[in-house]
VOPAGU-2260 file (C-alpha; in pm, 1 decimal, decimal comma):
REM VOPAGU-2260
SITE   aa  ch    i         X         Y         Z
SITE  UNK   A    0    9646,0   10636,8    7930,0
SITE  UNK   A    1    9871,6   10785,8    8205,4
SITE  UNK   A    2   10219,0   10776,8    8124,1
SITE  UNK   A    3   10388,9   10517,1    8332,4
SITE  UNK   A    4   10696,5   10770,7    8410,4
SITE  UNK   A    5   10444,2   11002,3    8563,4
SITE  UNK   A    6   10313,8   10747,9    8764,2
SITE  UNK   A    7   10652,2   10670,8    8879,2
SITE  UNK   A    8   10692,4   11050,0    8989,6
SITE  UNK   A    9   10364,0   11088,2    9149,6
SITE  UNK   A   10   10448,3   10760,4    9346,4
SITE  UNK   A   11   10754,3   10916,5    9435,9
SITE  UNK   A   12   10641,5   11268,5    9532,9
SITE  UNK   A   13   10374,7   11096,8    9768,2
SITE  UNK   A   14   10628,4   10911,5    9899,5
SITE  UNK   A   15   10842,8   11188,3   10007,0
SITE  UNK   A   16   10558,8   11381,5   10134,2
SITE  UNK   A   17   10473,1   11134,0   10348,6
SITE  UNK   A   18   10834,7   11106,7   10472,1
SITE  UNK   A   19   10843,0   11478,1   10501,0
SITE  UNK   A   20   10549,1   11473,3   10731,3
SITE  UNK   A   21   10744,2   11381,1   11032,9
SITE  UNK   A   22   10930,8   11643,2   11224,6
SITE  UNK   A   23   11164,4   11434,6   11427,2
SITE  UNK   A   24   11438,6   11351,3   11243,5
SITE  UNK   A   25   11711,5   11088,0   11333,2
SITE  UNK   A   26   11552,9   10940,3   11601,0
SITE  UNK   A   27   11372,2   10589,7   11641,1
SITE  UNK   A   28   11000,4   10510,0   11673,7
SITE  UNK   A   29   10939,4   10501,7   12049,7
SITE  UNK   A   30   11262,2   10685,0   12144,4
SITE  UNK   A   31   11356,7   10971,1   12334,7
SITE  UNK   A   32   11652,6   11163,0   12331,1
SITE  UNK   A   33   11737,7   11417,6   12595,5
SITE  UNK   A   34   11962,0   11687,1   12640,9
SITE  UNK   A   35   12109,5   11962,6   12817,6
SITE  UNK   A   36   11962,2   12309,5   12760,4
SITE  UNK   A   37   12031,9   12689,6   12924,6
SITE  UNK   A   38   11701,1   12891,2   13030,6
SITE  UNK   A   39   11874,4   13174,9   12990,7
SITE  UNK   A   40   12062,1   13237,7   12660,1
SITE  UNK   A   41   12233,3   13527,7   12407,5
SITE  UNK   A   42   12086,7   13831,7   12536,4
SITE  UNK   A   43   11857,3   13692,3   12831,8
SITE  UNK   A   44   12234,6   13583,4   13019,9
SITE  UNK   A   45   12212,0   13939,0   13107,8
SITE  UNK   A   46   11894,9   13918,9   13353,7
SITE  UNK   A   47   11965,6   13592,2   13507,3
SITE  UNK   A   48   12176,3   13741,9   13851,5
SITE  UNK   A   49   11879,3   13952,5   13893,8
SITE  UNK   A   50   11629,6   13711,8   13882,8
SITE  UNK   A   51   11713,7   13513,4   14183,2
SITE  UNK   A   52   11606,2   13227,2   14004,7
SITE  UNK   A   53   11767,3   12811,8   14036,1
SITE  UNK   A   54   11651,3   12697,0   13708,6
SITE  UNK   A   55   11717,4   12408,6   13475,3
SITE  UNK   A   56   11632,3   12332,2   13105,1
SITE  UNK   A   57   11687,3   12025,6   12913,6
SITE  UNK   A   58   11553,0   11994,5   12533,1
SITE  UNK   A   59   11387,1   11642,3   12438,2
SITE  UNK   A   60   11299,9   11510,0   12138,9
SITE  UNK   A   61   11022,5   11211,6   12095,9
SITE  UNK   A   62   10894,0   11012,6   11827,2
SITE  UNK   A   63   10589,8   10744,1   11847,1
SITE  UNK   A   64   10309,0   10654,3   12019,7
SITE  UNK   A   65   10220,4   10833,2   12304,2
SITE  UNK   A   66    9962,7   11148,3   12296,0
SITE  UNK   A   67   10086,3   11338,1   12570,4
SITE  UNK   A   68   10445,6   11440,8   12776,4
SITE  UNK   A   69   10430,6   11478,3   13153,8
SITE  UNK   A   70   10640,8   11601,8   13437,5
SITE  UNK   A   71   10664,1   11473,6   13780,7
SITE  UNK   A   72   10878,5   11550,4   14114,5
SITE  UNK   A   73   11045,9   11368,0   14392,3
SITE  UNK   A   74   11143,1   11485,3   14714,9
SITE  UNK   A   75   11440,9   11315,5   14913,0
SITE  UNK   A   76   11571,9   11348,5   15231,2
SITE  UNK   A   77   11856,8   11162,4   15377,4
SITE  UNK   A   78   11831,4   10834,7   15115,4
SITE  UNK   A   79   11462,0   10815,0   15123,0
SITE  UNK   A   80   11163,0   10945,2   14873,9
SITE  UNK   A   81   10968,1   11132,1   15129,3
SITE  UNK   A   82   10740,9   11353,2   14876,6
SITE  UNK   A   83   10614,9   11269,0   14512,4
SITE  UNK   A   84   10363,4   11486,9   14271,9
SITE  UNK   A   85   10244,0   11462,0   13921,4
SITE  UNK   A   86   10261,0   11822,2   13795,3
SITE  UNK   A   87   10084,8   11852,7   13441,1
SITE  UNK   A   88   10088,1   11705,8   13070,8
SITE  UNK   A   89   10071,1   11848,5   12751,3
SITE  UNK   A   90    9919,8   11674,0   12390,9
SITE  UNK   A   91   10160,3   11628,7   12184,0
SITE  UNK   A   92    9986,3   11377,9   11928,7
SITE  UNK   A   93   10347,6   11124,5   11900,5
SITE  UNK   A   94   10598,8   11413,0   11842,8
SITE  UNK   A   95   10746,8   11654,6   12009,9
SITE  UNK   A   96   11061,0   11838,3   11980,2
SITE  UNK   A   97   11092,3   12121,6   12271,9
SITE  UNK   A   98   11219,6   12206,7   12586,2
SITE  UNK   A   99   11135,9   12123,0   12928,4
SITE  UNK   A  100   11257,9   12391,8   13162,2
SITE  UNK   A  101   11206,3   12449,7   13615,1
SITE  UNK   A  102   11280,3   12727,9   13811,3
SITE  UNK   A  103   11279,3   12734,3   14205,9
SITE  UNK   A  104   11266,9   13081,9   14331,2
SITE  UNK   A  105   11326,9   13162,6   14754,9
SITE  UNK   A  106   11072,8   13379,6   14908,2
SITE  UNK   A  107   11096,5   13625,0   15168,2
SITE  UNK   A  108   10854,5   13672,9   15444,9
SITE  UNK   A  109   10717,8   14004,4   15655,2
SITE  UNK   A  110   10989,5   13953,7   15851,4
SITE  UNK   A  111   11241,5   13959,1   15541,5
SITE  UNK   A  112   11359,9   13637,9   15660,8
SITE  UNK   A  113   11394,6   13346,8   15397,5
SITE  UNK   A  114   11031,1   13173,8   15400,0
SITE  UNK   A  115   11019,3   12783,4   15478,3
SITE  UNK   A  116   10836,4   12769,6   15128,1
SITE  UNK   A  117   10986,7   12814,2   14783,5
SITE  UNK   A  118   10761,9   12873,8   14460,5
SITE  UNK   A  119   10831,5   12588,6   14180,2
SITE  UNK   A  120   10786,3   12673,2   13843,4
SITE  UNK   A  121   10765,9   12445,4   13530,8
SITE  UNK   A  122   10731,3   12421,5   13172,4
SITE  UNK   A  123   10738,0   12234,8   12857,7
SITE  UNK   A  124   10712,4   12445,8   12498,8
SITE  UNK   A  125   10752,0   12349,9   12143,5
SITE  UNK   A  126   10680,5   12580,8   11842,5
SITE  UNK   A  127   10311,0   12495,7   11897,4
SITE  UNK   A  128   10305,0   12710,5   12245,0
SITE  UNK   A  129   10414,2   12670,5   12626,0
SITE  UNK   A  130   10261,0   12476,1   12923,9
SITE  UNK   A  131   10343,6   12584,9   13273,3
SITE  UNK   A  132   10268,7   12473,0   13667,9
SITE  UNK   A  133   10341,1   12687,9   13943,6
SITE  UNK   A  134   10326,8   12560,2   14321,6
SITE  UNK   A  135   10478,0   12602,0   14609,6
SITE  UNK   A  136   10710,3   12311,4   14805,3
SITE  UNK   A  137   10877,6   12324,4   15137,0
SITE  UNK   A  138   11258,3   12430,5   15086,4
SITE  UNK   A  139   11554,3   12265,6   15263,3
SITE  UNK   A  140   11705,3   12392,0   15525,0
SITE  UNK   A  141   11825,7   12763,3   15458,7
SITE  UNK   A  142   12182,5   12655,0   15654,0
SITE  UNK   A  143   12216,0   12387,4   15355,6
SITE  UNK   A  144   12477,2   12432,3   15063,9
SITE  UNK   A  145   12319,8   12400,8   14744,1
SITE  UNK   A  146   12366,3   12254,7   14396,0
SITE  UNK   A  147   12191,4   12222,4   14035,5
SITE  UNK   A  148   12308,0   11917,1   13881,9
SITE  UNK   A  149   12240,7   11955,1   13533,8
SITE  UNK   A  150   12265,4   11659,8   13270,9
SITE  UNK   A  151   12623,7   11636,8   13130,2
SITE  UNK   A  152   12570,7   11337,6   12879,6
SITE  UNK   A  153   12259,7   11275,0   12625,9
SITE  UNK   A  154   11989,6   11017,6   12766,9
SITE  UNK   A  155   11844,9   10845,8   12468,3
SITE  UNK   A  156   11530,2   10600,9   12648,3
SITE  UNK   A  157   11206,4   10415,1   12549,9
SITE  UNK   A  158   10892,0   10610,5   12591,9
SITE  UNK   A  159   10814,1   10363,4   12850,2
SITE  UNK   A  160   11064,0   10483,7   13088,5
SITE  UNK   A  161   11052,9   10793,9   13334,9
SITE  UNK   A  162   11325,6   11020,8   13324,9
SITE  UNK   A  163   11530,2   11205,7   13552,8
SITE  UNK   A  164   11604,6   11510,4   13390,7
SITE  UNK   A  165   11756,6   11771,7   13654,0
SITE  UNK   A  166   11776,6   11784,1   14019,7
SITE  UNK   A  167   11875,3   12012,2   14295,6
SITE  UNK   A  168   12105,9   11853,2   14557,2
SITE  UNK   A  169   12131,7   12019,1   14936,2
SITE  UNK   A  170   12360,8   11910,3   15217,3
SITE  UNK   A  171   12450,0   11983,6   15536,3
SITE  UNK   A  172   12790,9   11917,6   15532,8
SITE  UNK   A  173   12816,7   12163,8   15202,0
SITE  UNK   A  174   12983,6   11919,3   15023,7
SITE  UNK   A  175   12813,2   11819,1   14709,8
SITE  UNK   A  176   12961,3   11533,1   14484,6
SITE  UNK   A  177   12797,1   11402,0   14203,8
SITE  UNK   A  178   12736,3   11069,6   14127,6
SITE  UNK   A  179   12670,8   10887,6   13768,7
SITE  UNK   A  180   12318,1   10967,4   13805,0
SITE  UNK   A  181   12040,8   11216,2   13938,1
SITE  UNK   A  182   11927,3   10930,3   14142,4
SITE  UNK   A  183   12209,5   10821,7   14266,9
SITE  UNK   A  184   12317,1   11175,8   14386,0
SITE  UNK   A  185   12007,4   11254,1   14563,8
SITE  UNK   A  186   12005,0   10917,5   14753,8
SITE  UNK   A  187   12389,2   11017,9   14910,2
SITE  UNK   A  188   12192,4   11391,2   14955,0
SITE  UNK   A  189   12050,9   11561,8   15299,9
SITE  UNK   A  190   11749,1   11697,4   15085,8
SITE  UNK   A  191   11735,0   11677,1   14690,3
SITE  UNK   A  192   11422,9   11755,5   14479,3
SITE  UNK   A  193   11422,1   11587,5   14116,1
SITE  UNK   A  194   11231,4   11654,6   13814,7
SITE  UNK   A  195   11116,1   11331,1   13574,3
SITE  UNK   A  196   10969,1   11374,9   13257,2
SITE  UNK   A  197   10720,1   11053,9   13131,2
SITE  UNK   A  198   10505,5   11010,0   12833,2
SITE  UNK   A  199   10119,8   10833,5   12826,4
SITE  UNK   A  200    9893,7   10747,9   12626,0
């Protein structure tokens, strides 16, 4: 007969391990909980000046149903959504604990003037590996001041939501102020392109 301590310890051991099997600690079923990341950090601070890059990273964390993580973009001009894309998803089985990370990089054409086009780049990697999309979108006007604005304050939101999770804000004027939201900045914005992060089944 199996002692009944022992079955008390093998309960508990399972127990734990099953605990144990989840990655994502501290957040709730359904949740997710973004925050502001740098693409460039310790060492790699050193190459960002040369790469001509406007780039933004934010980390997420996600816990529950949902098999994959997707990105989207929006296009504004003057208060109005004028362009809008799905970009790509990756599996991530109802975890995931990674970055999400864009770069927008100005080309220059035979003429070595600033092209009308810029080339988008995006990304979302976990320890499992990286997924990436590159395409190219029409810039804003080149006589437009620029800004990132990068998340300030942690977004904790249902899986059911999409999220804005960095945007680049352009204006003729060059005055940029920020609102209380991605959203509500690039609606007061000339042009404004901004990146949203959703999560499906």
């Amino acid at each position: 007969m199996i002692n009944k301590l022992k079955v008390s310890s093998i309960l508990l051991i399972l127990t734990l391990v099953i605990i144990g099997c989840s990655k994502i600690a501290g957040i709730e079923k359904g949740t997710v909980k973004v925050t502001h990341s740098d693409l460039f950090e310790g060492e790699s601070k050193k190459l960002k000046p040369h790469m001509g890059l406007i780039s933004g990273c934010v980390k997420v964390k996600y816990k529950g149903d949902k098999k994959f993580i997707s990105c989207k973009y929006e296009i504004w001009e003057n208060g109005e959504i004028t362009e809008t894309s799905g970009l790509f998803s990756k599996s991530i089985d109802g975890e995931f604990e990674g970055e999400v990370s864009i770069s927008l990089k100005e080309l220059i054409n035979n003429d070595l003037e600033i092209s009308e086009d810029m080339i988008m780049t995006t990304a979302i990697g976990n320890e499992s590996g990286y997924s990436s999309n590159r395409r190219y979108i029409k810039r804003f006007d080149k006589e437009y001041g620029y800004s990132p604005y990068d998340l300030t304050e942690e977004i904790i939101e249902t899986d059911e939501a999409e999220i804005d999770v960095w945007g680049l804000m352009a204006e003729d004027d060059n005055i940029y102020s920020p609102k209380s939201s991605i959203q509500e900045t690039a609606k007061e914005m000339d042009w404004a392109i901004v990146l949203k992060i959703y999560f499906e089944d």
